[in-house]
N, C-alpha and C positions, 0 to 999 in steps of 0.2 A: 504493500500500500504506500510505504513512503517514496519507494521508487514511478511507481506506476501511477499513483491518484495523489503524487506530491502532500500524504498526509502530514500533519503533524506528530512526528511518532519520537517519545522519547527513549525507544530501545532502539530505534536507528543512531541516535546521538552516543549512547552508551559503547554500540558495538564500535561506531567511528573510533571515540577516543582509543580502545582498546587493540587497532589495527588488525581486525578483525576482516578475513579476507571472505569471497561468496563464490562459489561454482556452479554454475548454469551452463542448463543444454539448451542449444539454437541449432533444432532442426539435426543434423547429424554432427553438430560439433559443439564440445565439448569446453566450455572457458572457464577460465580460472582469472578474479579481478579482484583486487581490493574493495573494499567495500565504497570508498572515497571515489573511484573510478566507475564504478557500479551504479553509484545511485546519478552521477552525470550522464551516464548513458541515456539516451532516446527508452520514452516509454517503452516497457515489457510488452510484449503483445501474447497469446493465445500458443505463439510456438515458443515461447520461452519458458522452462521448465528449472524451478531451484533446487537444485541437489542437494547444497549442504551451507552452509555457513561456520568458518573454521574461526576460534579465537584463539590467537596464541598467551601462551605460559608465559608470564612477567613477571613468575615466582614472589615471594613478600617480602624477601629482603631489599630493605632502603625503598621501598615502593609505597607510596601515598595513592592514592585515589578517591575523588569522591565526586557526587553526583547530587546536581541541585535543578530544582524547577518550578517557575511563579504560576501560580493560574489563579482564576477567578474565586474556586474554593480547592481547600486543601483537596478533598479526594479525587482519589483517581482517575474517575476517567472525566474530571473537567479538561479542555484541552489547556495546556499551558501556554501562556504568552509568553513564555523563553523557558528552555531548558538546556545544559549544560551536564559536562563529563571531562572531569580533569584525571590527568595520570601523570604521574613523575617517578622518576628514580633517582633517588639523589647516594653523592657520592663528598666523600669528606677530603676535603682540601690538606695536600702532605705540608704546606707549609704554615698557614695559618688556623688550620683545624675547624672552617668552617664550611657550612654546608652550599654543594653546588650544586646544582642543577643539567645532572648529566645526560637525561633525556626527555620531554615532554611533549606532551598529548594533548591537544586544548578543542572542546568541540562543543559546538553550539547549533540549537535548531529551533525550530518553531517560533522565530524572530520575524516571520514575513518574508521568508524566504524560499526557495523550491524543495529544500531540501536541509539534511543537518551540516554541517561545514565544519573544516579543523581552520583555525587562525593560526594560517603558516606564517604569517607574517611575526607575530606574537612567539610562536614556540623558536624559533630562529633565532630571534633577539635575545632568549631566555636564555637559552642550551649555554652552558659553561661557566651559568653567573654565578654570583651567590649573591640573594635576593634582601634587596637592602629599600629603603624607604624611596629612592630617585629610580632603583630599578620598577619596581611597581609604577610610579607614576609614569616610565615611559612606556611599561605596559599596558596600560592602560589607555594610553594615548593612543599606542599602536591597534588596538583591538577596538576604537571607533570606530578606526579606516576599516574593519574587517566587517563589523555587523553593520550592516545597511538594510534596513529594511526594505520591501520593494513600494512602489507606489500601491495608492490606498489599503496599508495596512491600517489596523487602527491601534492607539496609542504607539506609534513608533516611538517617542521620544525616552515612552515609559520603559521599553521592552532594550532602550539599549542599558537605559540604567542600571535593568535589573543583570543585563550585560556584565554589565565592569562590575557591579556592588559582588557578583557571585565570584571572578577572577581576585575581585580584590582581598575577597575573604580567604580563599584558596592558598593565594601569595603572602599572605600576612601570617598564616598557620605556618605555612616553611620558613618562613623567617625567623618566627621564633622555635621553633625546632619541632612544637608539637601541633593537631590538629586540638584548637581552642578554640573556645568560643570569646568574641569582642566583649569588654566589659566597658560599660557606659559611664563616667565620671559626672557625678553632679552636686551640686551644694546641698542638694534635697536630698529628700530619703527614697529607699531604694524598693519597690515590692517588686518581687519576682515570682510571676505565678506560671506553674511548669505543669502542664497536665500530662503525666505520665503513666495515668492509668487508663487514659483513652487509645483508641485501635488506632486515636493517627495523632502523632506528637505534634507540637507547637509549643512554643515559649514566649512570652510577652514579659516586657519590664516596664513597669512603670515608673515616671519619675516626678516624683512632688514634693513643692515648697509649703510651708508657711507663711511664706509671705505674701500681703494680699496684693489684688488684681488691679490691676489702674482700670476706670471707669474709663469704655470707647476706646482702647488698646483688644485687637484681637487676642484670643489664648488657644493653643490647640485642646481639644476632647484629648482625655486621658482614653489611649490606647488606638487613636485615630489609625497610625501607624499600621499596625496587625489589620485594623479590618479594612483600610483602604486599599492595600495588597492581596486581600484575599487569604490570608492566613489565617484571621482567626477559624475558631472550632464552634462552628453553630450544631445547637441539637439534630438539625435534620442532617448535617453533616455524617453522626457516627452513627455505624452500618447496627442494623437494628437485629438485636440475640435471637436465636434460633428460638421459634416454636412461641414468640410472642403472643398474646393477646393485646387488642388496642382500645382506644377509649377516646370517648367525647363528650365536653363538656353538655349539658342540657341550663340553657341562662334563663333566668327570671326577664319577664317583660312588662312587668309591671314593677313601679319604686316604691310599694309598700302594698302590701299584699298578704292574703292566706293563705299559705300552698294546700289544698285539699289533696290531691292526687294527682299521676301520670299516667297517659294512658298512648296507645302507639295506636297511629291508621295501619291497618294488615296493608304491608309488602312484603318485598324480598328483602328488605332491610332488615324488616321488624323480625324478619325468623331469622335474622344470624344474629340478633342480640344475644349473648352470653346470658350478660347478669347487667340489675341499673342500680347502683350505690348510692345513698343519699346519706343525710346526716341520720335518721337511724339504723345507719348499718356499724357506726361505731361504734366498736365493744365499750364498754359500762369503764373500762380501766384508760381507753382513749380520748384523747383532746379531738374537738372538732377544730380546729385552728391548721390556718391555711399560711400565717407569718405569724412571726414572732419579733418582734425588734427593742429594743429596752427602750421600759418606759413611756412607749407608745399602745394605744389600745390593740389588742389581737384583732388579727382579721379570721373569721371563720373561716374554714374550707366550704362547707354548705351552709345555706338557708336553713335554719332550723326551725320549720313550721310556718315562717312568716318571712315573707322575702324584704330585705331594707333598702333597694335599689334596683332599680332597672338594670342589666346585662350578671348579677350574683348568681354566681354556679347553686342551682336548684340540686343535680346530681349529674353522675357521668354514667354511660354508657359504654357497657364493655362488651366486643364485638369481637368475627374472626377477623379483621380484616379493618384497617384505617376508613377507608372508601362507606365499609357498612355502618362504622360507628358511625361518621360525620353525617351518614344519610340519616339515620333512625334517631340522631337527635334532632336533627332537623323536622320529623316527621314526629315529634313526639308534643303532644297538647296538654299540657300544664293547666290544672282548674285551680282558679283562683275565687277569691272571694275578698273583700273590704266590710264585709260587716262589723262593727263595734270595733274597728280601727280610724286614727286619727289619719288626716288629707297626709299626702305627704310635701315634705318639705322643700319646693322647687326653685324658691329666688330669695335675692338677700333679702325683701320686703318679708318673706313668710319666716327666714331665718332671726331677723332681729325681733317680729312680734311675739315668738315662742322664747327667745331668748337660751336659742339651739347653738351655741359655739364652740368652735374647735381649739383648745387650748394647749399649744404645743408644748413639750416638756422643756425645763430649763437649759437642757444642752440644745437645743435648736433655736430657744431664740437669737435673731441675731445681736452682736455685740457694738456697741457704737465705739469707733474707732478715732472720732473728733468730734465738737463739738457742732450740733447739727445748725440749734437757733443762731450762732455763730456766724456760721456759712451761709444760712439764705439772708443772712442779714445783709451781707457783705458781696453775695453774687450780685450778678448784671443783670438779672431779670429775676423778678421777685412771682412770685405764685401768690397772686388774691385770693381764690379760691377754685376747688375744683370736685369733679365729680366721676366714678368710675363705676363704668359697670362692665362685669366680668361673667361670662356664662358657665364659670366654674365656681362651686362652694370649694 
């Protein structure tokens, strides 16, 4: 496929760096080509037959190799906007005892190009060095002129980046002798959250100050980084355990309400429901509580008997199948009732005649950091009076 339908394939990339040769039959004859030679050749056609694909032994002594690739999300078979396959053998210098760089492998693909490529240009300039801070920066110089994207790719700009950020990381682990990960310096403090118990790794570090924001100064979203790459690890991302059951939530439609019962129109939905969980299905020793957070009121996980807002999980639905559960909640009629309950509470006008207020706890309110009557004194436009209405309590 990479060769023939010019796919995006990141085991074409992998076998490039590795010098990985292909044999194919054309008709009564028999070829043997590099792989690099291979995938330049004129489409495969219907008489062209692949025999084998050969990778040679690079043994592990003094042998680095590794293998990186961006796509829109982590898993698999998202196609990647660049992926990469570096190889090297290094070899210890008799005079100064450091390490050189005696043969490399550099391969890039899925950049907006026909095919995966080696940066001969880049491993040329490398071969004999010992890789120092000016040699990386001419590496990297030199491996612009290599990735070119073709006309209307889309994000080229992005896809060389992610180019050089992968070589650079590559080159910076030889330099200091071991394959390590970048550590980030800041005056702030440092959270590193590392999910390593999920089916597909990612690392994200966060970094935050104390100190506050200037008013009308942009600031980046903490963790902007990971998900504008496509790296972060969203739940529909990991691959879902064998022999699952699934579930859907069933929401209250009414903001103050009696739940009397649930009942399902017969389909095909309604006969693969499992089981439908409400708040009396929790054992007598369980919390109905859906958060927890200090100091703040709990949120329930169900409605218990009387719904307090419009869209509150009534109960979920647990089906064979994702697709059945979302249909048979959908398809599920909630009876309700408002006898001998009070209107509910919709605008600030009904919130301040009941004298229903939200009172947040002492770590939340905010703290005043100058003096305020101060400052509108002394600002360029003063505020006579004013008035706000917000369609949120």
């Amino acid at each position: 496929m990479a060769q023939r339908l010019h796919a995006s394939s990141d085991i074409a990339t992998v076998l490039l760096t590795a010098g990985s040769t292909v044999t194919v039959q054309v008709a009564s004859k028999k070829l043997c080509l590099t792989l690099e030679d291979f995938l330049e050749q004129p489409p495969c056609d219907s008489r062209t037959l692949l025999l084998s694909i050969f990778v040679p032994d690079w043994g592990s002594a003094n042998v680095t190799f590794e293998t990186s690739r961006a796509s829109p999300r982590p898993f698999g078979n998202a196609v990647s906007y660049v992926n990469s396959a570096f190889l090297a053998r290094l070899s210890e210098a008799a005079s100064s005892g450091a390490l050189l760089i005696e043969d490399i492998c550099l391969a890039f693909g899925a950049f907006g190009t026909k095919h995966a490529i080696r940066a001969r240009n880049v491993e040329d300039f490398l071969k004999g060095k010992s890789v120092s801070a000016s040699v990386i920066l001419e590496a990297i110089r030199l491996l612009k002129d290599a990735i070119l994207p073709s006309v209307g790719t889309t994000h080229p700009e992005y896809r060389v980046s992610l180019a050089v950020s992968f070589l650079f990381s590559f080159l910076s682990s030889l330099a200091n002798g071991i394959m390590n990960s970048v550590s980030v310096s800041s005056p702030g403090k440092h959270v590193k959250v590392v999910s390593d118990n999920l089916p597909i790794r990612s690392r994200q570090e966060l970094v935050s100050t104390d100190n506050c924001k200037q008013i009308g100064k942009p600031i980046n979203k903490t963790g902007v980084e990971l998900q504008t790459s496509g790296e972060a690890v969203y739940v529909d991302d990991i691959p879902v355990p064998k022999d699952c059951l699934y579930g859907a939530f069933i929401y209250s439609t009414h903001p103050h309400a009696r739940i009397n019962g649930i009942k399902f129109r017969s389909s095909l939905a309604s006969q693969k429901v499992i089981a439908v969980i409400d708040a009396k299905d929790i054992p007598s020793s369980g919390d109905n509580m859906c958060s927890n957070f200090r100091m703040v009121d709990d949120e329930p996980l169900f409605a218990d008997s009387v719904s307090e807002f419009a869209g509150q999980n009534v109960a979920i639905v647990i089906a064979e199948t994702q697709k059945y559960a979302y249909m048979a909640a959908k398809q599920a009629d909630v009876e309700y009732s408002t006898e001998d309950l009070e209107p509910p509470i919709l605008t600030i006008e009904d919130t301040i005649q009941h004298n229903s207020f939200y009172h947040p706890p002492p770590y939340l309110v905010p703290k005043p950091i100058d003096d305020f009557d101060k400052g509108m004194s002394e600002a360029d436009y003063k505020i006579l009076s004013a008035e706000v209405h917000n369609s949120f309590r």
